[in-house]
N, C-alpha and C positions, 0 to 999 in steps of 0.2 A: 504494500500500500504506500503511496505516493505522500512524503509530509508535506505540510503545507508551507509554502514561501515566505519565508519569513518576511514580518511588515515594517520596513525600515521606519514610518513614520509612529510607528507603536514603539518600538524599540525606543526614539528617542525620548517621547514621551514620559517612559520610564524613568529612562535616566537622566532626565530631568527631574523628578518626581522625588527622586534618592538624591540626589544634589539637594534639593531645595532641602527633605527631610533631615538630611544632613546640617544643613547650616544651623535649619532651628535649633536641632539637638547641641550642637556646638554655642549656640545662643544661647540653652540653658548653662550651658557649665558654665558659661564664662558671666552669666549673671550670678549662678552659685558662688563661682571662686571668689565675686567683689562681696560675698556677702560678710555680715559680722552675726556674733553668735552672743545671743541675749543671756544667755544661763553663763557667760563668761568662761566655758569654755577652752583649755586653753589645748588641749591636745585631745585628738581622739581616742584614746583609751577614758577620759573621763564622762566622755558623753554616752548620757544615760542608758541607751539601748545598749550598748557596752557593756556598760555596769549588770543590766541586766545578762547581758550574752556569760562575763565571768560566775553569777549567780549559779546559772544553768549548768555551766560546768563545773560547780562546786556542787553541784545535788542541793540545791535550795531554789524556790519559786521567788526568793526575794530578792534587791540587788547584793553585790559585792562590796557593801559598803555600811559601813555601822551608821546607826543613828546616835546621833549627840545625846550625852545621859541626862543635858539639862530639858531634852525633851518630855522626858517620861518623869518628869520632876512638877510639867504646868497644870494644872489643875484643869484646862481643855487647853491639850496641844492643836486644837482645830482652830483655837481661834487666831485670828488673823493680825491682832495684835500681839496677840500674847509671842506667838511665833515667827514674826517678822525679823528678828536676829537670827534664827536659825536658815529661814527662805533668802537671806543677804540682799545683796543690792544687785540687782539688774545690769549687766554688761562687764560686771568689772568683777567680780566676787568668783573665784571658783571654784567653791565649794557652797556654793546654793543647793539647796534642796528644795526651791521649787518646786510647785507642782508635782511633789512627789508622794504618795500615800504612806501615811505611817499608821500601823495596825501590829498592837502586840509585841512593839520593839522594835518593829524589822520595818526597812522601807522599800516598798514596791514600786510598780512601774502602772498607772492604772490604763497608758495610753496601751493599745492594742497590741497583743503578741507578735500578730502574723509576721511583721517586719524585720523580725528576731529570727524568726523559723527559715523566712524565705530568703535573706539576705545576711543579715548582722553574723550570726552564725556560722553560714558556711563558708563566709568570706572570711572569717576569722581562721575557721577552723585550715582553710586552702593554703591561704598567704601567710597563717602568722603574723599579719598584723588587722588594725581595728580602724572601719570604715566609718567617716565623719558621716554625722546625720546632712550636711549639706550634700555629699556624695550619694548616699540612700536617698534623695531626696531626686537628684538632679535623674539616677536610674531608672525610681519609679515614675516621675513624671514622662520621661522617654519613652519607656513600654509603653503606656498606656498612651501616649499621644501615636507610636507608632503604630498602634492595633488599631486605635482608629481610624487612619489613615487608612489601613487595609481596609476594612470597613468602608469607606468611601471607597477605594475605589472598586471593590466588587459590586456596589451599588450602581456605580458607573456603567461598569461592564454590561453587569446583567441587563440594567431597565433604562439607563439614558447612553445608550450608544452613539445617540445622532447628536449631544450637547459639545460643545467645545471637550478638547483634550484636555483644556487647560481647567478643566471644570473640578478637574479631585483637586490639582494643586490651589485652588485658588480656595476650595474646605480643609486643604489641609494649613493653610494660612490662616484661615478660621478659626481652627480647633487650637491649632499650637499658638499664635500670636494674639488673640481678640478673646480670648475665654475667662482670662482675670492669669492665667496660670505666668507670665512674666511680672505680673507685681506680686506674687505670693511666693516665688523664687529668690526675693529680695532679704526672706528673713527664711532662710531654709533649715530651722531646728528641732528639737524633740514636736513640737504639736505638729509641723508638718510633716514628720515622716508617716504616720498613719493615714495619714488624707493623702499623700502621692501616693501609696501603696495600694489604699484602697479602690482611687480614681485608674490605675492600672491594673486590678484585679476585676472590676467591673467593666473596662472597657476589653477584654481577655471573655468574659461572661457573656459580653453582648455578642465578639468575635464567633465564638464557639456555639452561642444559640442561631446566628446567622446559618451558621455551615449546618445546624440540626435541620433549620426550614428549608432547607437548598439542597443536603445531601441525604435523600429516605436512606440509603442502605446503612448510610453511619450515625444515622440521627440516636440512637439507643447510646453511644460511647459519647456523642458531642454534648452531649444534653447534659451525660454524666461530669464529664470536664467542664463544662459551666454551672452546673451545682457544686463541683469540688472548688470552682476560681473564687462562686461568688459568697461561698461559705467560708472561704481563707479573706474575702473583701468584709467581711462581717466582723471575723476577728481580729481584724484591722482596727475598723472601724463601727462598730455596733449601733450606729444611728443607721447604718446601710441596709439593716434587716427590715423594714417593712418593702423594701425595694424586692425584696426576694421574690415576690408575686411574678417578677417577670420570667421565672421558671417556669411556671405554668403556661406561658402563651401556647408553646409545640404540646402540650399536654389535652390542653381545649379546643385547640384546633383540629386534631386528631380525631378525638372525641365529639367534635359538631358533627365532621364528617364520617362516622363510623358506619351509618347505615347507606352511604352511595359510594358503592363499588367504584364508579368513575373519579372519585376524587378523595380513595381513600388517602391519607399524610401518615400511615403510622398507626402501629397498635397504643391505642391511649393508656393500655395495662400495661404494659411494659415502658413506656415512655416515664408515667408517676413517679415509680420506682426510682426510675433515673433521675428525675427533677429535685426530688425528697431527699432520699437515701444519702448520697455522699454531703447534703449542706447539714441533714439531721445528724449526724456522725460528727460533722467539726462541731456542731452546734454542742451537741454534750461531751465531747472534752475540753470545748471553751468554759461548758459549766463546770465540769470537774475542776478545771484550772483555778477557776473561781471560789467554788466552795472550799478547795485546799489554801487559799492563799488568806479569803476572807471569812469562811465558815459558810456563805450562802453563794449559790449558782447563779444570782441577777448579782451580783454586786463585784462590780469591773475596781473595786478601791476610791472612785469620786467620792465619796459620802469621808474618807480617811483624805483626806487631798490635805496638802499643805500648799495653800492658794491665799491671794491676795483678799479674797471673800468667800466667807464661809459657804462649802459644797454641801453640808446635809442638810438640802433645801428644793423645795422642788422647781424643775429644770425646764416642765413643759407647761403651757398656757394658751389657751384661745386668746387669751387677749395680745398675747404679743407678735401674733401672724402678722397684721394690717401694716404697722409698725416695721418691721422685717424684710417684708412682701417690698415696699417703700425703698427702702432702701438697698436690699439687692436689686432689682430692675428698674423704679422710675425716679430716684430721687435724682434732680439737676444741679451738680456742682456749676457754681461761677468762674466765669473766665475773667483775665486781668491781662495787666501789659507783660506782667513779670513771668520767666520763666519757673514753671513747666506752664504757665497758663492758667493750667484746671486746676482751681482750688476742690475742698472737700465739701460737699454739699451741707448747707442749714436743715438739720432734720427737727423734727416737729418735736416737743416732751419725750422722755422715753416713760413708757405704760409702765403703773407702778408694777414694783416688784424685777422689772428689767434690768440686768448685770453692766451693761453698758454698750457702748458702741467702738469697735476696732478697725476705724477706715473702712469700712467697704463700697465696694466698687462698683457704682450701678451697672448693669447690664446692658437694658435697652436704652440707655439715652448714651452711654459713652461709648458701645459698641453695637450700634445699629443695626450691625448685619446680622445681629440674632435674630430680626423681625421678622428673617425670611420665612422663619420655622412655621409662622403662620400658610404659608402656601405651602405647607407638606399635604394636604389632603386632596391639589391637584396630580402628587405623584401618581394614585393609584386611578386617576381618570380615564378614560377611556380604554381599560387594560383590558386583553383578555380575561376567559375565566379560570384559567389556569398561571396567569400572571399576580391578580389582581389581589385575591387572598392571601399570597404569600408576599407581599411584597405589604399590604396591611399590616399582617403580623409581625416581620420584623421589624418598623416601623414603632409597632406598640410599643416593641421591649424596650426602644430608646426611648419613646414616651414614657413607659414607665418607668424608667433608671432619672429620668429628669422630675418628673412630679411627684417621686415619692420622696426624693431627696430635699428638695424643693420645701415640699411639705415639712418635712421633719425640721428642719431648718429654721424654717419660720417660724415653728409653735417651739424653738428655743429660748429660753432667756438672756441671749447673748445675739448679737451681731456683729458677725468677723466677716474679715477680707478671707481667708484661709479656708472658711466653710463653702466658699462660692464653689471652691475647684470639687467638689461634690456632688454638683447639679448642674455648673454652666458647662464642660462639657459635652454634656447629652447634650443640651439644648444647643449647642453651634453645631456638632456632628447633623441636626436635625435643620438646624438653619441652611447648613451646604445641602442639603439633601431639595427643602425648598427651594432653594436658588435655581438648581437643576433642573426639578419640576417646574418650574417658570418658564425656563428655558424651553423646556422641550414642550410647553404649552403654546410656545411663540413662536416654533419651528417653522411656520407658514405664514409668520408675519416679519419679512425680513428687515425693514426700516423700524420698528415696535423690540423687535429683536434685539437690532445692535442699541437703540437706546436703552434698554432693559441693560443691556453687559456692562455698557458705560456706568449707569447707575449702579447696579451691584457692584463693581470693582471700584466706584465713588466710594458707599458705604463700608468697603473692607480696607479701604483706605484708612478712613475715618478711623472704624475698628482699631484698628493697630497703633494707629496713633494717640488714641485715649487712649489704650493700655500700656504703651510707654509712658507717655507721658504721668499716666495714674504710678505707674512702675518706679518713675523718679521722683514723682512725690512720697512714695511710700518710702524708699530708699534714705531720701532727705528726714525721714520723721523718725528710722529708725537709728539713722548715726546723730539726730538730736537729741534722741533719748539717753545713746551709747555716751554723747559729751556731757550730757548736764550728770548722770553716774559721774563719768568719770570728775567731773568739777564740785560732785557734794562730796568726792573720796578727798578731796584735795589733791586732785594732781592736774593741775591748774597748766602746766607745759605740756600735759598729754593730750589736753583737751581743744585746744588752739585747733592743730589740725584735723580734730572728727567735725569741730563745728564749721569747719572751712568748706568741707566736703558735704556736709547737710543741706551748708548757702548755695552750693555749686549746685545741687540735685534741687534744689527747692526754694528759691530765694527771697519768698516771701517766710519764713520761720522768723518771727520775731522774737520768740525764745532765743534762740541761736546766736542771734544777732548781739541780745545784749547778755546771754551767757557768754558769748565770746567777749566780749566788752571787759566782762569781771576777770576769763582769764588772762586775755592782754593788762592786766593789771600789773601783776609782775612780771612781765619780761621788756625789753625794748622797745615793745611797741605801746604802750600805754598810751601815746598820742592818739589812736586810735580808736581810742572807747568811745566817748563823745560822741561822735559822726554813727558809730554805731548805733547809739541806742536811739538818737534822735532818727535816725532813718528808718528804725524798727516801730516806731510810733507812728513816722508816717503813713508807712505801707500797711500798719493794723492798727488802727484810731481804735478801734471796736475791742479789740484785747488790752486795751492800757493799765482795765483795773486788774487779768493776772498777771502782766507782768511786773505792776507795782508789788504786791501780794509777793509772788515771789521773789523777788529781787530786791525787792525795795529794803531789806534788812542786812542784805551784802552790801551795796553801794551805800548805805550809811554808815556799817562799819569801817568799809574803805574810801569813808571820807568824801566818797563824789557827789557833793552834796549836789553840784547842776544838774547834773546828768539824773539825779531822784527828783528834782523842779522838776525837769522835763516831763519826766513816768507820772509827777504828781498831778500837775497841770491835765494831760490829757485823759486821765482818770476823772478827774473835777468835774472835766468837759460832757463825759458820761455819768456822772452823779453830782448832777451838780446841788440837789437837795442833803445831801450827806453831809452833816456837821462836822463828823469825826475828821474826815477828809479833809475842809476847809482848816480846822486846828494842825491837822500835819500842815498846811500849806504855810499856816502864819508860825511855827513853829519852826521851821525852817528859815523863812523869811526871816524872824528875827535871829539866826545862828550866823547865816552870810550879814548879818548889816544893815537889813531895809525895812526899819522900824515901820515908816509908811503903809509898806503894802501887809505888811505883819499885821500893823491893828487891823486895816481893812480886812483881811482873812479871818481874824478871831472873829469879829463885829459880826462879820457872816455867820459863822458857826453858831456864834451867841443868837443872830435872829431865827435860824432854823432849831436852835435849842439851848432855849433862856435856862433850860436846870445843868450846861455843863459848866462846871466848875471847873474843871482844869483849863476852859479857856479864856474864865474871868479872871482866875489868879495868874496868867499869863500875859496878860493884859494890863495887872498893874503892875508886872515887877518887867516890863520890859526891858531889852537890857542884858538878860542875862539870859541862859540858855536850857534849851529843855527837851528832852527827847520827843519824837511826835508820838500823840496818843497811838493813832491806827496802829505804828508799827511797834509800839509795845505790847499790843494784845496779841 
């Protein structure tokens, strides 16, 4: 039998395809490698999955590391004050115990095993030496971005043969660059190895349920291998199990069809089995894992957390969807002159009871082309009837892997940038899919046509560039975090250059600005504070009373008394009925010499509040000098 010709114009497609693949993946590492590590970190044997990997080899479920005896000394080691010497400081401390579970002595790991089984472990065990969670991170984002890729293009293949070639690269531009997954690469530590892990164990799940709906003779083994992927993506991640439903799809599909001969897909008895059986099996020695470590089978150690806010609290809420919903997809951050542009968007109260909010990244307004997802239901248009259900069905399981995550997410008490990579994948894999189906809707409208590509390759434009740009503001917030650590440690020369690189990523931080300010204090450049902080008040009129608040108690002890007018004044500006305020102002004013505007300031204070005293007796003994009320409280 005669093979077929090979298709040089298919060939280069390809290898175009693995080019491009390539680059991305080489774009994640090289965002991993600029990243910096919040648990302060300072080699990889100390990071925590580590710790847990030497555990394992020592025959214990807990880490390789004692817990401090003054722990088991506090009368609740849960609370968040109490134990805030032991959790250390942020960026700089390495030996924090963060976020780590302490139960019965011993301290555990309560993030997700699987990242320990499927990596941490056997890399250790191969190389003899120990894999940074940046490195685990940059892997599992890869797999998972690379599966779905394949995913695209089989879709291509199969049902949009007549759309441009260029049509999987331009989803898989999608997938890898516009999904949030470049600004959550920016901080690639312990919380994000379980979320790459598990975004690569479900996108491996959806791979293998594909090949269930497309290949009957192997669908009984493929079915089983996306039960075993997306049972290890559970124990990863455990918010990914109501997603599990997407097992079922080749199960009920089977099963509609079981009484027409013509379109049987599969014995539905035999399929269950497979769906069930291998996630039921990881599923109970994740509880065994559990009930050995904590005494009970639901409890993954949160409830033990050594956490900034106390965890034995409940986690899930109707009320906090709307809220959530809000802010991963339609909240509109504001644009400015300054680079990256895109500030963080004004979100509404948070619903009581809410943990707070950790930058995240809206969807549809900063990367548009997820909008395409909506014309997914022209995919299965005019298909045959041997095309049409099968191409529904897999279809669903993306649907499903994005709204049940989606879901989960939202009815949490917290809002992160980190939880997006959990559900914005599916939905951009589904947005290239509608784009496609666009396409191949417009096939016979050829001037409709190319404006349609123009515009989609407009909005993936767009896409990419909110999520850099989102990527560099993220990057800017987390080396401003890393410098004000490192400037409450006192290391006031370390800190110069992280807030240099904050300004460069983000250069409206007005933190930064005048945290740099305090630590150019002592070195040769102190001429430079000044310009600093007065240009941090510029560009954020609207933050003057935190950075008064904060700072305003360093630059009095180091004397800049202008430079705290300036922070005072533009605070006033915002409060201008505030008394207290007005007394720091005349309070100052009388320290530099300007008795004048000193009474006028008290006089103020005094008319918004005839009972303060401290700024009547300042009042008559002008003259002499006196610490400002605000910043003594």
């Amino acid at each position: 039998m005669q093979e077929p010709a090979p298709d040089p114009a298919r060939n280069r497609q390809l290898i175009f395809l693995a080019g491009l693949c390539t680059a991305i993946v080489a774009l994640y590492a090289v965002i991993a490698w600029m990243r910096v590590s919040e648990l302060g970190n300072r080699t990889a044997e100390t990071a925590y999955y580590n710790r847990l990997v030497d555990g394992f080899r020592a025959g214990q479920l807990s880490l390789k590391l004692e817990a401090p005896p003054g722990l088991a000394a506090l009368a609740d080691p849960y609370d968040p004050e109490a134990n805030a010497d032991f959790r250390g400081s942020s960026f700089v401390d390495a030996s924090r115990l963060h976020d780590l579970s302490y139960y019965q002595g011993k301290l555990y790991l309560y993030f997700g095993v699987a990242p320990v089984l499927l990596l941490f472990w056997p890399y250790a065990a191969v190389t003899g030496h120990y894999l940074e969670h940046a490195q685990a991170v940059t892997i599992f984002i890869s797999v998972g971005f690379l599966a779905g890729v394949w995913l695209l293009r089989s879709t291509r293949q199969r049902y949009f043969p007549q759309t441009s070639g260029c049509a999987v690269a331009a989803g898989a531009v999608a997938l890898g660059l516009t999904s949030g997954i470049p600004v959550m690469l920016n901080r690639p530590d312990v919380w994000e190895v379980p979320i790459a892990c598990g975004f690569a164990l479900t996108m491996l799940t959806l791979v293998a349920l594909w090949r269930t709906l497309h290949e009957p003779r192997r669908q009984v083994w493929t079915l089983a291998a996306a039960s075993a992927a997306y049972g290890l993506a559970v124990a990863s991640r455990p918010s990914l199990l109501f997603g599990a439903v997407i097992l079922l799809v080749p199960v009920l599909r089977a099963w509609s069809n079981r009484r027409d001969p013509a379109h049987r897909t599969g014995d539905w008895r035999r399929l269950l089995p497979a769906a069930v059986a291998p996630l039921a099996c990881i599923g109970l020695g994740l509880a065994y894992y559990n009930y050995q470590r904590f005494g009970s089978p639901v409890e993954f150690g949160q409830t033990f957390q050594l956490a900034g806010e106390r965890q034995d609290i409940h986690h899930f809420g109707l009320g906090y969807l709307w809220f959530n919903l809000r802010a991963y997809f339609f909240a509109w951050g504001s644009w400015s002159g300054g680079f990256p542009y895109l500030q963080q968007p004004d979100l509404p109260p948070l619903p009581a009871g809410h943990g707070g909010v950790d930058l995240p990244f809206a969807l549809l307004t900063h990367a548009p082309f997820a909008l395409f997802a909506l014309a997914v239901p022209l995919a299965w248009k005019s298909r045959s009837a041997s095309e049409g259900p099968v191409l529904r069905a897999g279809l669903a399981t993306l649907a499903g892997a994005f709204l049940s995550s989606a879901l989960v997410m939202g009815l949490f008490y917290g809002t992160c940038l980190r939880y997006e990579t959990e559900f914005a994948p599916a939905l951009f894999l589904l947005a290239a899919i509608g784009a496609m189906a666009l396409d191949r809707a417009l096939a016979d409208r050829g001037g409709l046509r190319a404006v349609f590509r123009a515009g989609a390759l407009g909005l993936l434009l767009v896409s990419v560039t909110g999520n850099f740009l989102a990527a560099s503001a993220y990057r800017g917030q987390m080396d401003q975090y890393r410098g004000i650590s490192l400037l409450a440690d006192g290391k006031n020369a370390e800190s110069v250059p992280v807030f240099e690189s904050a300004l460069r990523f983000d250069s409206h931080l007005g933190q930064s600005r005048i945290a740099l300010a305090l630590a150019l204090l002592s070195t040769s450049r102190s001429a430079e504070s000044s310009p600093l902080i007065a240009e941090a008040v510029r560009l954020n009129p609207g933050r003057a009373t935190s950075y008064y608040q904060m700072f305003g108690p360093s630059l009095l002890r180091a004397g800049r008394k202008e430079d705290l007018l300036v922070l005072l004044r533009a605070t006033i500006a915002l409060h201008a009925n505030a008394a207290p305020l007005h007394y720091d102002l005349g309070a100052l004013l009388a320290q530099t010499g300007r008795m004048d505007e000193a009474r006028t300031a008290l006089n103020e204070a005094l008319r918004l509040d005839p009972t303060m005293t401290a700024a009547r007796d300042l009042l008559q003994r002008l003259g002499t000098t006196s610490t400002p009320l605000f910043l003594r409280r």
